[in-house]
C-alpha positions in Angstrom: -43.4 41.2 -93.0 -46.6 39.0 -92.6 -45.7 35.6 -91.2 -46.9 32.8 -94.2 -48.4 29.4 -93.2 -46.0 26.7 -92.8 -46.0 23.9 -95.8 -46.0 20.1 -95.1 -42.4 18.8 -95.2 -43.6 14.6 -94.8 -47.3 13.4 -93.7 -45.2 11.2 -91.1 -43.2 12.3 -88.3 -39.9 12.0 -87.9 -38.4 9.3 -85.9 -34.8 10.7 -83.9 -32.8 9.5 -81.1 -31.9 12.3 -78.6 -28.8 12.2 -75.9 -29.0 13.7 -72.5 -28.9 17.6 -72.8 -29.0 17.4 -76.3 -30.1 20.8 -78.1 -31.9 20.9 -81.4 -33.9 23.0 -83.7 -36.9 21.9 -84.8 -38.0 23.2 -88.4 -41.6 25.0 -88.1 -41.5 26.3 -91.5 -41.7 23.1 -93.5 -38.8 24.3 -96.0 -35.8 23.3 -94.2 -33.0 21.3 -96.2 -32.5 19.5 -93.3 -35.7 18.2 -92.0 -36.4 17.7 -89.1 -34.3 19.9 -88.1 -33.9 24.2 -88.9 -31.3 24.7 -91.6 -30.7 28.3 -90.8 -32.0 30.6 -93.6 -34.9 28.8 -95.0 -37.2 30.3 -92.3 -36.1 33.5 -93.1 -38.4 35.3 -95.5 -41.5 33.4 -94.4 -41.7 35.3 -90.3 -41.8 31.3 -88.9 -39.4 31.0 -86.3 -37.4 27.0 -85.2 -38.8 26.2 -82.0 -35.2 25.3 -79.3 -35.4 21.7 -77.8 -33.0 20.3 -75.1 -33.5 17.2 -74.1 -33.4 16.4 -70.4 -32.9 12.9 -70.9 -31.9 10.2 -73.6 -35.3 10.1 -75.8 -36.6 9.0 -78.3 -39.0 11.1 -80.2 -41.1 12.2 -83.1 -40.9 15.6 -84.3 -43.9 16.6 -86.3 -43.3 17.3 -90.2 -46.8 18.5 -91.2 -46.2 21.3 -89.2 -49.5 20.9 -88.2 -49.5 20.0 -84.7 -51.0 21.3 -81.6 -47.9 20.3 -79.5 -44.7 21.3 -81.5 -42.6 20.3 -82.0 -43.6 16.8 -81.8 -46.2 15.2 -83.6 -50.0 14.8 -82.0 -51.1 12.8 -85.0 -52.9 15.2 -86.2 -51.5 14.1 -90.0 -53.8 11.4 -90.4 -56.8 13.5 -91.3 -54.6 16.1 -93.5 -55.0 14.9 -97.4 -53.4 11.9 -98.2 -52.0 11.5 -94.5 -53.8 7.9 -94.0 -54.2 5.6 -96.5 -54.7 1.8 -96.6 -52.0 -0.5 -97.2 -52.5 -1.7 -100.9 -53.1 -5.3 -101.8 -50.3 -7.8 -101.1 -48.9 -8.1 -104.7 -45.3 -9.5 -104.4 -44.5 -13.4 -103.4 -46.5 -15.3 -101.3 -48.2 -13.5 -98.5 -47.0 -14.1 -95.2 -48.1 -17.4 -93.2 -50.7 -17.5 -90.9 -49.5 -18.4 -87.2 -51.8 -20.6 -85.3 -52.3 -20.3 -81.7 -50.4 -22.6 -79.4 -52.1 -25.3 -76.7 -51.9 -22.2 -74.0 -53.6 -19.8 -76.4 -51.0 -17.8 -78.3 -49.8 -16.6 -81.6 -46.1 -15.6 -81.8 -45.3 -13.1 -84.5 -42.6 -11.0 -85.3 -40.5 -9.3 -82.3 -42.2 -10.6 -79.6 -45.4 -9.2 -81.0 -48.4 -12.2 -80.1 -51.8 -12.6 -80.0 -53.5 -14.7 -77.1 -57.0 -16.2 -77.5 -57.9 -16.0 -73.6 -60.1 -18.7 -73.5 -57.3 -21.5 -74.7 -55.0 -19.5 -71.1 -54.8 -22.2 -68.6 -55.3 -20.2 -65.4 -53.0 -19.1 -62.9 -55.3 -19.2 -60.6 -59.0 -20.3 -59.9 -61.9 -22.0 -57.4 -65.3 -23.2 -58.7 -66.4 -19.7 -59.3 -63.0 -17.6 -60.5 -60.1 -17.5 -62.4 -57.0 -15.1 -63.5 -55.1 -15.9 -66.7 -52.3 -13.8 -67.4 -52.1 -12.6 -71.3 -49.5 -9.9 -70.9 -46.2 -10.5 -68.7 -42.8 -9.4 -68.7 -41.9 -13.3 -69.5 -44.0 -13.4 -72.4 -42.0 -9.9 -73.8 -43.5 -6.8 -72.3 -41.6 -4.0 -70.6 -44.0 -1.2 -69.4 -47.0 -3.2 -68.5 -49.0 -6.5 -67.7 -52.4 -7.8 -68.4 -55.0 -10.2 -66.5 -58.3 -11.9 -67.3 -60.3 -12.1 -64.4 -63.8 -14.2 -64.8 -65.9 -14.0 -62.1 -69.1 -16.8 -62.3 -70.8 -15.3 -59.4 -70.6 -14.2 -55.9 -67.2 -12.5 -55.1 -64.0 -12.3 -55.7 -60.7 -12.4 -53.7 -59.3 -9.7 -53.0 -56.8 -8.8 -55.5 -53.6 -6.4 -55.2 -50.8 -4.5 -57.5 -47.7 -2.9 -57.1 -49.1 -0.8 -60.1 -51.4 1.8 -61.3 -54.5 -1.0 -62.0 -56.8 -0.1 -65.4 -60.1 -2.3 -65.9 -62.2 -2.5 -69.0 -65.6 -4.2 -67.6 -66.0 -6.1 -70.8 -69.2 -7.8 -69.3 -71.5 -8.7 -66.0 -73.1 -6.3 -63.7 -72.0 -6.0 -60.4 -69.9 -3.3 -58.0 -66.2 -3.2 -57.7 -64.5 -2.3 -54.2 -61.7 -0.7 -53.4 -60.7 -0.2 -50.3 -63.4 -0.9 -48.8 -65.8 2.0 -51.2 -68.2 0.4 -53.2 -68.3 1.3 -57.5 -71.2 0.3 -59.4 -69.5 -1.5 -62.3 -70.4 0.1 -66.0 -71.8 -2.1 -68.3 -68.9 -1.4 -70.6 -66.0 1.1 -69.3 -63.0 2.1 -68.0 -62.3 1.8 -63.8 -58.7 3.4 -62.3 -57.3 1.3 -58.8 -54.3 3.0 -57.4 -51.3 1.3 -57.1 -51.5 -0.9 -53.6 -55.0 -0.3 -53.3 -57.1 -3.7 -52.6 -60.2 -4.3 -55.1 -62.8 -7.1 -55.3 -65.5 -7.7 -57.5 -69.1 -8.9 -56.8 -71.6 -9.9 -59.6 -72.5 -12.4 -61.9 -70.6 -13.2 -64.9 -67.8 -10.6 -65.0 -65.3 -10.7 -66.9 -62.7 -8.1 -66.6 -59.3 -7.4 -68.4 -56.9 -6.1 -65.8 -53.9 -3.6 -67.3 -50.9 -2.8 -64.8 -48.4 0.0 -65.3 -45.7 -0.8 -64.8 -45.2 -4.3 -65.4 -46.2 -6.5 -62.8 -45.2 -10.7 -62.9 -48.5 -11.1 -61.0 -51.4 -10.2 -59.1 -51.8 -10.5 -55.3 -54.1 -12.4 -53.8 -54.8 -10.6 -50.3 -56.1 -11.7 -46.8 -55.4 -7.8 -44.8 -58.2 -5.5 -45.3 -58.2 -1.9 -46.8 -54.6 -0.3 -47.6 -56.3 3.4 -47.3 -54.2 4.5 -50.6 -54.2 7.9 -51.3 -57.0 9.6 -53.3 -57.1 9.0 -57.1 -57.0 12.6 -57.7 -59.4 12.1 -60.6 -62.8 10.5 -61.8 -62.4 6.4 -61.6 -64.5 5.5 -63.9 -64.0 5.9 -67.8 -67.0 6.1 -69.7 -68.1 6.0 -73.3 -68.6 9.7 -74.7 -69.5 9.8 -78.2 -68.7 13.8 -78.4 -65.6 12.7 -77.6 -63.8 10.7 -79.9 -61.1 11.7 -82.2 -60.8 11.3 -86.0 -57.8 9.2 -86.9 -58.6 9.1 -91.7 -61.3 6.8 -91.5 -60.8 5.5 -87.7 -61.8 7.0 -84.8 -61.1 6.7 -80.9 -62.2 7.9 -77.5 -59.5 8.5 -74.9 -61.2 6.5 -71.4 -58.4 7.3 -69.3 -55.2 9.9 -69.1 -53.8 11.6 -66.8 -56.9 13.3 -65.9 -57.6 10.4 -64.1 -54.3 10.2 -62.7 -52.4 7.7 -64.8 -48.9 8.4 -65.5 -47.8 8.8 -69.0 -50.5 5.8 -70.3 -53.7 6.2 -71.0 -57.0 3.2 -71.9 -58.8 4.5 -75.3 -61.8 2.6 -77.1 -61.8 2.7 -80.6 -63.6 1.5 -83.9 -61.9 0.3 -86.9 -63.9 0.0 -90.4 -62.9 -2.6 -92.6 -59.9 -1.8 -94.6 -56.1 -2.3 -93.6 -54.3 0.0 -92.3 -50.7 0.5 -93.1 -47.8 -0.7 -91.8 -46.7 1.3 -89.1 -45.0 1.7 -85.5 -45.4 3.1 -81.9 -43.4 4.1 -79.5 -45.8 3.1 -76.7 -46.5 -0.4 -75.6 -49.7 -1.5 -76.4 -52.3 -4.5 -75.1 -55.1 -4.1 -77.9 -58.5 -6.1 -76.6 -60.9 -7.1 -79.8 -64.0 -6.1 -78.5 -66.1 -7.3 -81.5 -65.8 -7.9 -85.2 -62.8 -10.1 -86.6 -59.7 -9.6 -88.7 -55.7 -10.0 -89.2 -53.0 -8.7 -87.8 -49.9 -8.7 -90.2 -46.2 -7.9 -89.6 -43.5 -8.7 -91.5 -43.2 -12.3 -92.2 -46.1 -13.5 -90.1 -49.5 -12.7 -89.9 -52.4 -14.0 -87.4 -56.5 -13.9 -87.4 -58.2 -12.5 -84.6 -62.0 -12.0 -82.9 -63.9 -10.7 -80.0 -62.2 -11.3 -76.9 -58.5 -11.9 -77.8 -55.7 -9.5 -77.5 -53.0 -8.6 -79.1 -49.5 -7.5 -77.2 -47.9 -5.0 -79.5 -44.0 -4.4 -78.0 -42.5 -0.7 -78.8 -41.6 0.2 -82.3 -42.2 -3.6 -84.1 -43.5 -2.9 -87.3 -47.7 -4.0 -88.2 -50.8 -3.8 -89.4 -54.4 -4.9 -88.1 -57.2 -5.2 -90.9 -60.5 -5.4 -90.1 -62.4 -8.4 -92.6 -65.8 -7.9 -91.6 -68.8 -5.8 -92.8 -69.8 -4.3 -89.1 -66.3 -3.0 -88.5 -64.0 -3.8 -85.5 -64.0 -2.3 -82.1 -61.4 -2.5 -79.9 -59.9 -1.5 -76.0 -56.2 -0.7 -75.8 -53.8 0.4 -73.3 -51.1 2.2 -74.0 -47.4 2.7 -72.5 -45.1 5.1 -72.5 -47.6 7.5 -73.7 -51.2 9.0 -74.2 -52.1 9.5 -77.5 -53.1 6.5 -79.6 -53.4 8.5 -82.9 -49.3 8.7 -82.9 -47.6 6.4 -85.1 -44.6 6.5 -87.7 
């Protein structure tokens, strides 16, 4: 008997809570009457066998129902380019459209579920001299879990030396100039990715740098350090992430470029740069946490029953599984920097 090619069961994955130890069977077949799951007999006269799962710990998880996937049996996103797999949210037809938030005197934009966005420049600082500051966008007390975020603005000269009990991400979003760490130098790109280990001390030297600083996990602060060189272990990986056009990943009419993974030794988070046409996208969810940095272009980002405009520079501070949607409104498109927790594929979403 010749094994047939699975069919589609749903374009989205499907969204299931998992105990400790937990065994299921995941349908590959697409014809199950039980989706997501195998319902015994349906596979049978097609030669497509349920892939076993047991879960080692309480999850949460997609399982892939296009059956298309390249890591069953969850889902890899690779549904948004099958036909009909991403579409743009129609027009806002019923009622009154939901109210625009304006930002607050310290810069941000409350939404719905602890969702925000933070116009860095309105941040008072948490710290500065005559030539340097650090705002804080993303904290634990402002609503993330899994990570924090820092603006660092360097006028010229250099920096303090800075410190997290974190894996430390950087997108360079401007300024030449070198980077420390430990006492090795790193030419600075003029627009990339750099990996710090966690307790590893870094500086920066240059003229107008500004740098948005992700730590994984969440951090309430940065350090301020007088000691010299920790001598962290070796990043295992490349510490720069740079911008690879052969790289980047279809996601319908989007597309994105993984920076940094695990290659570069993250764990289980990864920095992506991306570019957004206009259009809206649906309304959708993560299970990551997400800082999103608008890198150019302008738009809206909509949830349920409040919306928000945004433009180069701000950021918006998506929290695990809170429903949204970010249009882009201008002609040029949008393109943005996230970083993304638990997790290492921004093209997954349900």
């Amino acid at each position: 008997m010749s094994e047939q090619q699975p069919e589609i069961a749903n374009l989205k994955p499907a969204y299931c809570e998992l105990k400790a130890g937990q065994t299921c069977l995941w349908c590959a077949c697409g014809r199950s009457a039980t989706p997501p799951f195998c319902d015994g007999n349906s596979h049978v006269p097609t030669g497509i066998r349920p892939i076993r799962y047991r879960a080692r710990t309480d999850e949460e998880v997609l399982f892939c129902e296009c059956k298309q996937t390249a890591t069953p049996p969850f889902c890899d996103g690779t549904h948004s380019n099958l036909k009909g797999g991403y579409t743009d949210a129609v027009e806002h037809t019923v009622g009154e459209p939901p109210a625009f938030v304006q930002p607050d005197a310290q810069g941000f934009a409350h939404l719905d579920g602890e969702c925000y966005v933070v116009s860095p420049r309105l941040v008072p600082p948490s710290h500065a001299t005559d030539r340097f500051r650090i705002r804080d966008l993303v904290t634990t007390g402002l609503g993330a879990t899994h990570q924090s975020q820092f603006l660092i603005e360097l006028d010229e000269g250099t920096s303090p030396a800075l410190q997290a009990d974190g894996d430390v991400v950087v997108w360079i979003a401007s300024g030449p100039g070198t980077a420390t760490v430990d006492g090795a130098s790193i030419d600075l790109p003029q627009a990339g990715g750099l990996h710090i280990l966690a307790g590893e001390t870094f500086a920066f030297t240059g003229r107008n740098i500004v740098a948005y600083i992700s730590v994984c996990p969440a951090v309430g602060q940065l350090r301020i350090v007088t000691d010299g060189p920790t001598q962290a272990a070796d990043a295992g990986g490349e510490r720069l992430g740079l911008i690879d056009e052969a790289a980047r990943v279809a996601m319908g009419p989007r597309y994105f470029q993984v920076l940094m993974d695990d290659a570069q030794g993250l764990a289980n988070s990864a920095q992506f740069i991306g570019h957004i046409p206009r259009s809206k996208a649906e309304m959708h969810r993560h299970l990551y946490e997400e800082a999103l940095i608008i890198v150019s272009g302008e738009g809206t980002i909509w949830n349920q029953t409040r919306r928000a405009r945004v433009g180069a520079g701000d950021v918006i501070f998506f929290p695990r599984k809170v429903l949204h949607s970010l249009e882009c409104t201008c002609a040029e498109g949008m393109d943005v920097v996230g970083f993304i927790h638990p997790g290492t594929n921004p093209g997954i979403n349900y």
